[in-house]
N, C-alpha and C positions, 0 to 999 in steps of 0.2 A: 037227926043226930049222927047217922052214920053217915051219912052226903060229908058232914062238915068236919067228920073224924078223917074221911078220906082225903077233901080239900088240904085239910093241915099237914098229914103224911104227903100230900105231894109236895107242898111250899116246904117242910124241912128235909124232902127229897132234894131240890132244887136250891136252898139255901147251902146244905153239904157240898154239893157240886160245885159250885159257886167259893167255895172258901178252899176247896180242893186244888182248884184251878189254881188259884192266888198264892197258895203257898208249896205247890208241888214245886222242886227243884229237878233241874235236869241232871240226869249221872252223864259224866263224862265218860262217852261212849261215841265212835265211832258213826258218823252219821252216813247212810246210804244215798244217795246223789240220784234222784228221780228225773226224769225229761218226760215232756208230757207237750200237746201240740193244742193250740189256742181252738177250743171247741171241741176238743178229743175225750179220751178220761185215761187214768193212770191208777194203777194195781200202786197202793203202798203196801207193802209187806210186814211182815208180824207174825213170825213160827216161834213157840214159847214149847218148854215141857208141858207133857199132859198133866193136867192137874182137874180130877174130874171136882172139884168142888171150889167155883168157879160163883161169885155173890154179885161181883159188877166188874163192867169194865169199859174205858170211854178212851175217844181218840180225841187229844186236844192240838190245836195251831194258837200258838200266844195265850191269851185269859179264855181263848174259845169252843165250846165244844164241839169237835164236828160230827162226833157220833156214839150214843150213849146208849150203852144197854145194863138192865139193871134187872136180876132177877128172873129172865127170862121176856122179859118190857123192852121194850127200845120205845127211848124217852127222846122230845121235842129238844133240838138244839137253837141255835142262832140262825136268823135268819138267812145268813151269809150262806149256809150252808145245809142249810132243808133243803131235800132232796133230791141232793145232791150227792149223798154215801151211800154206799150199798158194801152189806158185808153178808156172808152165809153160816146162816145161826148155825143149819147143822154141823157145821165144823169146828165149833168152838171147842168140844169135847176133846178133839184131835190136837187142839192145841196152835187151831189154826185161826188168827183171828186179825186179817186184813182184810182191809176196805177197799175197795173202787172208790177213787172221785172220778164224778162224771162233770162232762161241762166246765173244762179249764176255761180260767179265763186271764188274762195277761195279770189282771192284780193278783192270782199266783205266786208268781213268778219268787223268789227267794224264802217261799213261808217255809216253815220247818215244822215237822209233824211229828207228836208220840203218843204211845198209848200208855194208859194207869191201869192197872189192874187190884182187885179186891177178889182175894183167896181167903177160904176160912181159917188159914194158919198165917194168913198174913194181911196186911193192913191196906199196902198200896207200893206196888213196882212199877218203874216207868222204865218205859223197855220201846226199841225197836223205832229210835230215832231218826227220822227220812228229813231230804231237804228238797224243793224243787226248783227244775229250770224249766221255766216256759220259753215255748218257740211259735213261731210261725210264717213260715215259707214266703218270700216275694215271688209276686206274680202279676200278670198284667204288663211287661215290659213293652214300653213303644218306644222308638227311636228315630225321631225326625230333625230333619235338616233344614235349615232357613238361609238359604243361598243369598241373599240381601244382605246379612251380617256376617256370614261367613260365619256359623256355626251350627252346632247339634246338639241336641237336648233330646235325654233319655228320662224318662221318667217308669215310678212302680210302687208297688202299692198293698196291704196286707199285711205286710212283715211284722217280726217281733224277735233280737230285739232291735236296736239301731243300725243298720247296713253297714256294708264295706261299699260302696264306688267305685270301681277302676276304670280307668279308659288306657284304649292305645289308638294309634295312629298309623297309618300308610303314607312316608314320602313322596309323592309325585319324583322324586330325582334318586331313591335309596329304597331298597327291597326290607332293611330293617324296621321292625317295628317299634313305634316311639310312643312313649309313656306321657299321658296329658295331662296336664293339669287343669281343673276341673271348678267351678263356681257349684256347690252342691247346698241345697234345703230339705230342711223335713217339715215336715206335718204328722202331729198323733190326731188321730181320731177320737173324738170329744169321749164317746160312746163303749167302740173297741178297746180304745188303747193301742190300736197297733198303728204304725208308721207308714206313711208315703212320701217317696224320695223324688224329689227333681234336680236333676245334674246338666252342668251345660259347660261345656266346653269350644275353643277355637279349632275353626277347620282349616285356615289360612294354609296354602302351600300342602294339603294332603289330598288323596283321594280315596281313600275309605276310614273310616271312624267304625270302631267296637268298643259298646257299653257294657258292662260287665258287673250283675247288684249280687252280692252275696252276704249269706246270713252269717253271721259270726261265732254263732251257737252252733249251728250243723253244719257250717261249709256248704250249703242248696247253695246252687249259685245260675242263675239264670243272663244271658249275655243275645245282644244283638251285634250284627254287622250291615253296613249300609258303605254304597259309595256316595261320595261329596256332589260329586258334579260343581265343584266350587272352581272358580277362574281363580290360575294364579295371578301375582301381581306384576 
């Protein structure tokens, strides 16, 4: 009897949660702008008044819980996001009550996070609205030349989100450097989610070519230089 008294308090546990989720509104309030790096983790923040009498309180992304603590319990969330938060009980008192996510991962990338709170004088405040930007660095740049067709192909690999490309050029006949225009593709990774780039350009009439892949999000920008060795015409 008591096994199935506790089953029931946990499903109208979870049933409340659940309708919580669905009808919480967001206040219009200033959202904090997080950046966090593809496999890394990210501090969301959450300093509130002390308020020592403190019943629940849960961090949600869209209808989802990412981390619930009830009474002194921290309760099972969405798969999405088991354990994957980590927050520090002892500081709730202090009024301190953010999470770590650990393990970004590029579908991240735009969520928006808040937290509800259940005070004995109050029913439920949603406070301390974050948004994230997910990154991650190109790497792996090669830079080869195919003296047959007279061109170079840079390729790279990792990144998040979709690259910049530049190239420039060395005249054989002028000290200036010249801006290329470029045949460029991508590729996401099924799995990742993150991008590899292959760029190719004409080497006709140069003798050095520089590739140059940069992130759009952080300005990383990783760049090769090579000579042609290409016969003019």
């Amino acid at each position: 009897m008591e096994e199935e008294e506790r089953m029931n308090d946990s499903d109208m546990s979870s049933s409340c949660l659940l309708i919580l989720l669905l009808i919480a509104p967001i206040r219009g309030q200033i959202s904090t702008l997080l950046t966090a790096t593809v496999g890394g983790s990210v501090l969301i923040p959450c300093l509130l008044p002390v308020n020592s009498c403190l019943r629940w309180f849960y961090w949600q992304e869209s209808d989802k819980p990412l981390f619930h603590w009830n009474n002194g319990f921290i309760q099972e969330v969405t798969n999405e996001y088991m354990n994957r938060c980590q927050a520090v009980n002892t500081e709730f008192g202090s009024g301190n009550f953010s999470i770590r996510l650990n393990n970004v991962y590029v579908e991240d990338d735009d969520k928006i996070f808040w937290a509800n709170f259940g005070f004995c004088d109050k029913n439920l405040q949603q406070q301390c609205k974050s948004s994230m930007q997910v990154s991650a660095p190109y790497r792996d740049l090669v830079l080869t030349i195919n003296s047959t067709v007279n061109s170079a192909t840079c390729t790279a690999r990792g990144g998040y989100p979709k690259p910049r490309v530049s190239w420039t050029g060395q005249n054989k006949s002028s000290s200036q450097p010249l801006d290329l225009e470029a045949q460029t593709s991508l590729q996401q990774d099924p799995t990742q989610k993150t991008f590899s780039v292959t760029s190719t350009v004409s080497i006709k009439e140069l003798k050095s070519v520089s590739c140059r892949v940069s992130n759009p999000r952080t300005n990383h920008s990783i760049e090769n230089t090579t000579k042609t060795d290409a016969p003019g015409e």
